[in-house]
C-alpha positions as semicolon CSV with decimal commas, in nm:
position;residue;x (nm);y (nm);z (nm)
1;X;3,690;0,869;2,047
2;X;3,561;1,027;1,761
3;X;3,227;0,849;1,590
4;X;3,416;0,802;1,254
5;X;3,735;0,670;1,404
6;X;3,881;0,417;1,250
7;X;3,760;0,072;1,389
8;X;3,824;-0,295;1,324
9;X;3,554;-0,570;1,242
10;X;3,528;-0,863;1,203
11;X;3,401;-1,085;0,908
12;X;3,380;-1,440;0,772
13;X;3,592;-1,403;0,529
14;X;3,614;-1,692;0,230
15;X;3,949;-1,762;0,035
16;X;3,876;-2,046;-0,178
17;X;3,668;-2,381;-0,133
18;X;3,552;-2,454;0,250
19;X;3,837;-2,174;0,312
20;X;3,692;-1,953;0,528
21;X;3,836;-1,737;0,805
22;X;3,728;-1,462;1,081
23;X;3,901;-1,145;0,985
24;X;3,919;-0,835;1,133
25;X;3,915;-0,549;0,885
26;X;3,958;-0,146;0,908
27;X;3,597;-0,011;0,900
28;X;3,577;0,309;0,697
29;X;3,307;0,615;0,762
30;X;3,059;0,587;0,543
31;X;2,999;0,747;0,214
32;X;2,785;1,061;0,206
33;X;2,549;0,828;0,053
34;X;2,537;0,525;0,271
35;X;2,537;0,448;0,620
36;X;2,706;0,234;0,825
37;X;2,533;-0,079;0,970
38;X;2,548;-0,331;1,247
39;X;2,488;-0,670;1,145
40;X;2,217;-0,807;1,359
41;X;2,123;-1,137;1,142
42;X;2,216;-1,300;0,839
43;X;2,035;-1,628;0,632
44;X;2,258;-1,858;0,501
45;X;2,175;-1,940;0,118
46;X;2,244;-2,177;-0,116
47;X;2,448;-1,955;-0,361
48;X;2,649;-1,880;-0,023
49;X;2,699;-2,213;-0,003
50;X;2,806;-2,282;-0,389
51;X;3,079;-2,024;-0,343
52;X;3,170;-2,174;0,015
53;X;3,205;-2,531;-0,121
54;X;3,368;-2,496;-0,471
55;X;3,482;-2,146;-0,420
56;X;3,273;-2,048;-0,723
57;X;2,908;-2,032;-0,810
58;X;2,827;-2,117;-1,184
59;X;3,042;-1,930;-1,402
60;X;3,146;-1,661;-1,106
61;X;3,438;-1,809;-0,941
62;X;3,597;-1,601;-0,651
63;X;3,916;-1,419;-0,771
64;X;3,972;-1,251;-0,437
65;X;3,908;-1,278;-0,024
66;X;3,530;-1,232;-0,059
67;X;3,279;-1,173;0,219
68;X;2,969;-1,376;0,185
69;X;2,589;-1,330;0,306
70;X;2,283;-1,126;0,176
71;X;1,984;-1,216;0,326
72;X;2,066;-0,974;0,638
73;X;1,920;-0,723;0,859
74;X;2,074;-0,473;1,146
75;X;2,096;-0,177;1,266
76;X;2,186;0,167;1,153
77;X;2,547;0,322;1,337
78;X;2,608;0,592;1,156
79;X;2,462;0,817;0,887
80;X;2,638;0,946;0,590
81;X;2,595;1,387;0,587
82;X;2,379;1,339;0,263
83;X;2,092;1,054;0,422
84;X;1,787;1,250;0,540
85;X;1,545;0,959;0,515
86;X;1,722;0,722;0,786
87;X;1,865;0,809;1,138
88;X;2,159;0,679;1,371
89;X;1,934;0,372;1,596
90;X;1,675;0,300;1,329
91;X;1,624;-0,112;1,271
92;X;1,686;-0,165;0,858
93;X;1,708;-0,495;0,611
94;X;1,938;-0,465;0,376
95;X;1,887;-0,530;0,008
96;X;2,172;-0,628;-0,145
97;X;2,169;-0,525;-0,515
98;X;2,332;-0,239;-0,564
99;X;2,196;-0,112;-0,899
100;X;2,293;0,184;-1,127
101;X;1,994;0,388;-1,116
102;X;2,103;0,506;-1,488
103;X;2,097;0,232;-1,751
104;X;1,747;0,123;-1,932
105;X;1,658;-0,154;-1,680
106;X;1,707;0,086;-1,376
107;X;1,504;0,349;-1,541
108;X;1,231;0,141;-1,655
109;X;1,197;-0,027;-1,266
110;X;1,350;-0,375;-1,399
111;X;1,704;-0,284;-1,169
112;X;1,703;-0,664;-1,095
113;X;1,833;-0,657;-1,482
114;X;2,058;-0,403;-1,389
115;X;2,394;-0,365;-1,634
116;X;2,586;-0,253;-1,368
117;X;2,447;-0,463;-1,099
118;X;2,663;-0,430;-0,817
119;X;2,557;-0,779;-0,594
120;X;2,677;-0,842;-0,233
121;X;2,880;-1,149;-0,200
122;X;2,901;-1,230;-0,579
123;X;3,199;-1,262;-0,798
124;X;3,020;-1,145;-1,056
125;X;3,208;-0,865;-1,070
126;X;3,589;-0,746;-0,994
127;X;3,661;-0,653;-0,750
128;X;3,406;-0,819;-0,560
129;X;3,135;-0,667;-0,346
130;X;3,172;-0,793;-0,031
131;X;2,867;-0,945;0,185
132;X;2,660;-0,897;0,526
133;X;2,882;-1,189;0,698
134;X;3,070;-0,913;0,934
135;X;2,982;-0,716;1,215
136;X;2,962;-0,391;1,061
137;X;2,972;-0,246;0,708
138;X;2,897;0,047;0,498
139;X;2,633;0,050;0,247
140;X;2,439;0,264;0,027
141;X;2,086;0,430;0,163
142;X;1,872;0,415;-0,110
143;X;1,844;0,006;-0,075
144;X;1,830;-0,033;0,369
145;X;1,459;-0,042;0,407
146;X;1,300;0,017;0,780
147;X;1,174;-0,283;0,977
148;X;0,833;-0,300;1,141
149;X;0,851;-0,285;1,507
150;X;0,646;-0,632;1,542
151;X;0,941;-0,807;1,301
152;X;1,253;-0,898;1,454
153;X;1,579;-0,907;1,274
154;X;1,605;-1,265;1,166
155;X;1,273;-1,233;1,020
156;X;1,404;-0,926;0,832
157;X;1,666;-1,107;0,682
158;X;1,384;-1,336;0,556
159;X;1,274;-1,054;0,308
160;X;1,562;-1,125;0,099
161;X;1,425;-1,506;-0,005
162;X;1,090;-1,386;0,005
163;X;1,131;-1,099;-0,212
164;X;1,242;-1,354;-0,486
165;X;0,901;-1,489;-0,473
166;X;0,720;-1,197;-0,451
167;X;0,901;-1,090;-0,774
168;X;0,818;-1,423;-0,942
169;X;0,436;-1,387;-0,779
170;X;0,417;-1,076;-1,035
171;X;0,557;-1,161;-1,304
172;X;0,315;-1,474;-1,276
173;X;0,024;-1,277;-1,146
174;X;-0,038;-1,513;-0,886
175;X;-0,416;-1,412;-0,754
176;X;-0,663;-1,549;-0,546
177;X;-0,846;-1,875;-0,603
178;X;-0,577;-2,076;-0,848
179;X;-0,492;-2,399;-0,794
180;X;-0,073;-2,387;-0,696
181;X;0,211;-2,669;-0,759
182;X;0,570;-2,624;-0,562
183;X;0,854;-2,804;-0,701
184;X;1,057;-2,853;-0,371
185;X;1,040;-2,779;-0,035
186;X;1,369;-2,625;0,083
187;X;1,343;-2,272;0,209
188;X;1,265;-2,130;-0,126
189;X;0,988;-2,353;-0,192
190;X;0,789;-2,301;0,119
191;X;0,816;-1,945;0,055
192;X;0,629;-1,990;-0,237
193;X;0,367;-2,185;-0,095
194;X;0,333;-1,952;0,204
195;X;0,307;-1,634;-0,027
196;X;0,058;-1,811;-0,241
197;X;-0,160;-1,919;0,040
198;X;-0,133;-1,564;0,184
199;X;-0,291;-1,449;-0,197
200;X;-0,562;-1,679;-0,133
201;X;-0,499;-1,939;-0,383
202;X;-0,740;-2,219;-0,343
203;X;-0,513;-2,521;-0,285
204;X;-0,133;-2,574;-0,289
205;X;0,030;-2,872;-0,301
206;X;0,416;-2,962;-0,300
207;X;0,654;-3,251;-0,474
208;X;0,995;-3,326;-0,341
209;X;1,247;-3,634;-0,305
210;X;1,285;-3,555;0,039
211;X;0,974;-3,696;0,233
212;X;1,114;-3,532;0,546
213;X;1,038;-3,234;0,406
214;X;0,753;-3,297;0,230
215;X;0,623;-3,391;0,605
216;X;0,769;-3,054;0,749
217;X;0,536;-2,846;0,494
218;X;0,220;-3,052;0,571
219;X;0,263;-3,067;0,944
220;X;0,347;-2,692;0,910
221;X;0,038;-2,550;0,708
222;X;0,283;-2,456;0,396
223;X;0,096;-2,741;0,195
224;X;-0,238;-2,934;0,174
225;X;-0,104;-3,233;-0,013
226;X;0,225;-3,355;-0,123
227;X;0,397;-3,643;-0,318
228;X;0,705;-3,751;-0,288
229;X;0,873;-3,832;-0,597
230;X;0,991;-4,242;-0,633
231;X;1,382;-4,274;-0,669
232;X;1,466;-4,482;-0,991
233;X;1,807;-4,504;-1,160
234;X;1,899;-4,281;-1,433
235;X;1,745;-4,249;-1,796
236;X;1,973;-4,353;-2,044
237;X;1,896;-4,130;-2,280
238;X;1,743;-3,740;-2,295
239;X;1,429;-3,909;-2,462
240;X;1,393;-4,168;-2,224
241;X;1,385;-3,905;-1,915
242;X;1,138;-3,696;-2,117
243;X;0,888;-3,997;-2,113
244;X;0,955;-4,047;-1,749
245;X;0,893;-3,730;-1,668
246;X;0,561;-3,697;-1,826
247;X;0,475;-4,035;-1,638
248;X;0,581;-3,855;-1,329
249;X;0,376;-3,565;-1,393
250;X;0,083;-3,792;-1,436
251;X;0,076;-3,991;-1,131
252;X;0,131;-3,688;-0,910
253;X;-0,188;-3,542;-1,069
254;X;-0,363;-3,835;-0,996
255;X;-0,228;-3,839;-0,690
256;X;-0,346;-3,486;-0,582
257;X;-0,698;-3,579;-0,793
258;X;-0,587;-3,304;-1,020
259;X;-0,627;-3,432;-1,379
260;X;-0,626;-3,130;-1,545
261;X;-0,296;-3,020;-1,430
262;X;-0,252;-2,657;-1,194
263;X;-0,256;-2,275;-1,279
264;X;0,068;-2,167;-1,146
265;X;0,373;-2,414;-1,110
266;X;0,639;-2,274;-0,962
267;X;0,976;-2,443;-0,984
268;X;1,185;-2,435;-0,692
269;X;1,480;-2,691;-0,778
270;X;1,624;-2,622;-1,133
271;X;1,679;-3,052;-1,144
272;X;1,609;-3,084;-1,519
273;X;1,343;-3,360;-1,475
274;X;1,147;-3,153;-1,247
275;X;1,153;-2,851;-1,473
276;X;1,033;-3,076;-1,740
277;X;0,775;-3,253;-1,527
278;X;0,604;-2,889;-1,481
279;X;0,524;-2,823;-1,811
280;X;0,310;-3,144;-1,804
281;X;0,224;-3,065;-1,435
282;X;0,047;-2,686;-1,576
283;X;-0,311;-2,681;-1,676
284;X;-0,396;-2,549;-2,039
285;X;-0,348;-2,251;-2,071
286;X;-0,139;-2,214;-1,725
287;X;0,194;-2,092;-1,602
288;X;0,498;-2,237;-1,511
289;X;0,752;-1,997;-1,314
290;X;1,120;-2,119;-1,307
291;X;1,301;-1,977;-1,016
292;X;1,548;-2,268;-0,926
293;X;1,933;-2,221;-1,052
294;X;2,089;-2,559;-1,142
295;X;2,074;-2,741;-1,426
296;X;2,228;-2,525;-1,681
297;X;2,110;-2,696;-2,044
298;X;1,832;-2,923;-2,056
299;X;1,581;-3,095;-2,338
300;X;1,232;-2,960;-2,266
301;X;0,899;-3,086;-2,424
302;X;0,862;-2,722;-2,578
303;X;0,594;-2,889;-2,812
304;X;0,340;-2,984;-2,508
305;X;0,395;-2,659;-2,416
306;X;0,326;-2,470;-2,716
307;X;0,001;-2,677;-2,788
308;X;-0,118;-2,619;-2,444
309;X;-0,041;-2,237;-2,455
310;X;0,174;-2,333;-2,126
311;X;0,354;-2,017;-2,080
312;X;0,732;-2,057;-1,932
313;X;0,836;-1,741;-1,711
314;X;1,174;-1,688;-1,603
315;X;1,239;-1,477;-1,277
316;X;1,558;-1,368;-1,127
317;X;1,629;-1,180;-0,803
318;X;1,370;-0,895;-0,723
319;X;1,296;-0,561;-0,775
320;X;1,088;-0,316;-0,598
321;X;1,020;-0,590;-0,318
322;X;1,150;-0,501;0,020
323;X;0,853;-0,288;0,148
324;X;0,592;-0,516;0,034
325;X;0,788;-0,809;0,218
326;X;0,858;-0,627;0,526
327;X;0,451;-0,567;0,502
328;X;0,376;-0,886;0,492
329;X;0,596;-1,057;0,726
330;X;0,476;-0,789;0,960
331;X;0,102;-0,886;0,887
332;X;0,067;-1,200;1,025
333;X;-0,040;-1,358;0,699
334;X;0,271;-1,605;0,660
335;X;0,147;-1,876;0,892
336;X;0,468;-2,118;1,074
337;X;0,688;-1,865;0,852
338;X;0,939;-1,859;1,169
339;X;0,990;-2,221;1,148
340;X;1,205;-2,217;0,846
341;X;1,524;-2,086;1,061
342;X;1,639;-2,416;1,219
343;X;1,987;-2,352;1,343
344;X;2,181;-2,028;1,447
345;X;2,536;-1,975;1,491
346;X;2,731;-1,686;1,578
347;X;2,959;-1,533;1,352
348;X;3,272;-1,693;1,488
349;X;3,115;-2,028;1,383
350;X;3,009;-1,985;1,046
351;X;3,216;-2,228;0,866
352;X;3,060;-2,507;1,118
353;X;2,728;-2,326;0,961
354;X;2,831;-2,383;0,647
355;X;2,890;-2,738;0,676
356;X;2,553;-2,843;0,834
357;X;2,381;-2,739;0,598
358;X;2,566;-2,881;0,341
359;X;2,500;-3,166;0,483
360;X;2,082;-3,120;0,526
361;X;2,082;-3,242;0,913
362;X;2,265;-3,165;1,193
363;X;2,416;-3,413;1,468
364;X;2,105;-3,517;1,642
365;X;1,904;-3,595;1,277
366;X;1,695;-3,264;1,280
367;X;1,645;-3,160;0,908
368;X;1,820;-2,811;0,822
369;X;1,628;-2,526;0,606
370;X;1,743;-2,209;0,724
371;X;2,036;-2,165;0,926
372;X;2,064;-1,810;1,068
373;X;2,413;-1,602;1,167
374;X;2,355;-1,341;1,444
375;X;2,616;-1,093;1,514
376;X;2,582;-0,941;1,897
């Protein structure tokens, strides 16, 4: 058989809300360009999930069969005639933003911003780019990026999350010896903690709802202290929540003997009350990074802010990242980081993977944080 036959493989392939089937599909050569790529491992996230459960994500709702997964790693197949930098065998992660290279953001080394942003398994755009949940796939060479002997694929795929917070760790100029609040603990969260500890910060502490993960990130060296925050019904009104949630911000610092408030805050959960317990949360004159997507509109006390030159950073997706996170998973620096995959499935099962971790535990009680699909 010829290398560039025509083959078939298969992929998780979602139709609509917790519709989601294992298709085979008619797998192309690759582009001059690109190469074509076996699918050793991809991380399950929660904008995966979004799409899987409501068969949108935001404003993006799927129009089309759509492929999910990009936080993935694999190997390289086959090599389009115009790829000198990358050879047939050689291990890769694949970043999946396909950018334009030619607009101002590309140019100027912002491609996250990217006009044309091309984004595997988002309906952002139509037709849809399809995702890493298959076996195989083509994609372009200028975004695979070579893994480090000593990193094996699912930690790979783990440069996807973690280049989110590297990106956010720059824009925030996260450096050695400042004091560090995490807004949740999921996945995302104790990312940020580990990267921060691995700049040297000087403490990091962590606030969640969830005290069994709260206990997960202490036990596991991701944080020194945490609090969890008290349940209490709702606030009737936007002022009323505003109030509570400089009350909130308040006893935590008390409770971490941290009057003054923290350097860098990053938010991890984009809940409205935690976003607006942060700015309260920042020291004078500190940061607060929002990298959670949820809560779309939301009153903020801009005013404590602006008297407390508290500076509000946004950061979305990466840019620039992969090499720096394949470094540093490869370095050793990112203590327990191969505890956050809890559960793997093969591809076959991935609607089953879907569903545990919408529900945050599987059958036996264990908590889920990252749930892995390998591809053999």
């Amino acid at each position: 058989m010829s290398p560039f036959a025509l083959q078939k493989s298969s992929a998780a392939v979602l139709r609509g809300p917790k519709d989601l089937l294992i298709e085979d599909r008619t797998l192309y050569p690759p582009p001059p360009s690109s190469c074509q790529v076996k699918v050793v491992a991809t991380g399950l996230c929660g904008s995966d999930l979004h799409y899987y459960k409501f068969g949108r994500n935001g404003d993006f709702a799927v129009r089309a069969p759509l492929v999910l997964g990009h936080e993935a790693a694999g190997v390289i197949t086959h090599v389009g005639s115009e790829v000198k930098h990358l050879k047939s065998g050689q291990r890769v992660a694949i970043e999946c933003g396909i950018m334009c290279t030619k607009c101002d953001y590309c140019l100027k080394g912002r491609y996250n911003l990217c006009r044309n942003m091309r984004f595997c398994s988002s309906a952002a755009v139509y037709p849809h780019q399809d995702g890493t949940l298959q076996k195989s796939m083509n994609h372009p060479a200028h975004v695979l990026h070579p893994i480090p002997d000593n990193v094996s694929f699912d930690m790979a795929a783990l440069a996807e999350p973690l280049s989110v917070l590297i990106h956010a760790s720059r824009r925030a100029k996260l450096a050695a010896g400042q004091t560090i609040l995490v807004f949740g603990v999921g996945a995302i969260g104790l990312l940020a903690c580990a990267v921060a500890k691995s700049a040297g910060a000087s403490s990091i502490v962590a606030i969640d709802i969830n005290q069994t993960r709260l206990d997960f990130a202490m036990e596991n060296g991701f944080a020194s202290q945490t609090f969890c925050l008290p349940q209490s019904e709702p606030a009737k009104s936007p002022e009323e929540q505003l109030r509570r949630a400089k009350d909130l911000a308040l006893l935590a610092k008390s409770h971490f003997g941290s009057q003054d408030g923290f350097d860098l805050v990053f938010e991890c959960t984009g809940a409205e009350l935690a976003i607006q317990m942060s700015i309260h949360a920042a020291i004078t004159g500190g940061k607060v990074m929002l990298i959670g997507m949820g809560t779309r509109n939301i009153m903020l006390p801009l005013s404590a802010a602006a008297l407390r030159e508290v500076d509000l950073q946004g950061s979305f997706r990466y840019a620039n990242t992969y090499p720096e996170a394949l470094d540093l998973l490869a370095s050793g620096k990112l203590g327990n980081i191969e505890k956050l995959i809890t559960h793997r499935f093969p591809l076959e099962e991935t609607a089953h993977a879907f569903d545990l971790l919408a529900r945050g535990q599987d059958d036996y009680g264990n908590m889920v944080l990252k749930v892995m699909i390998e591809s053999s």
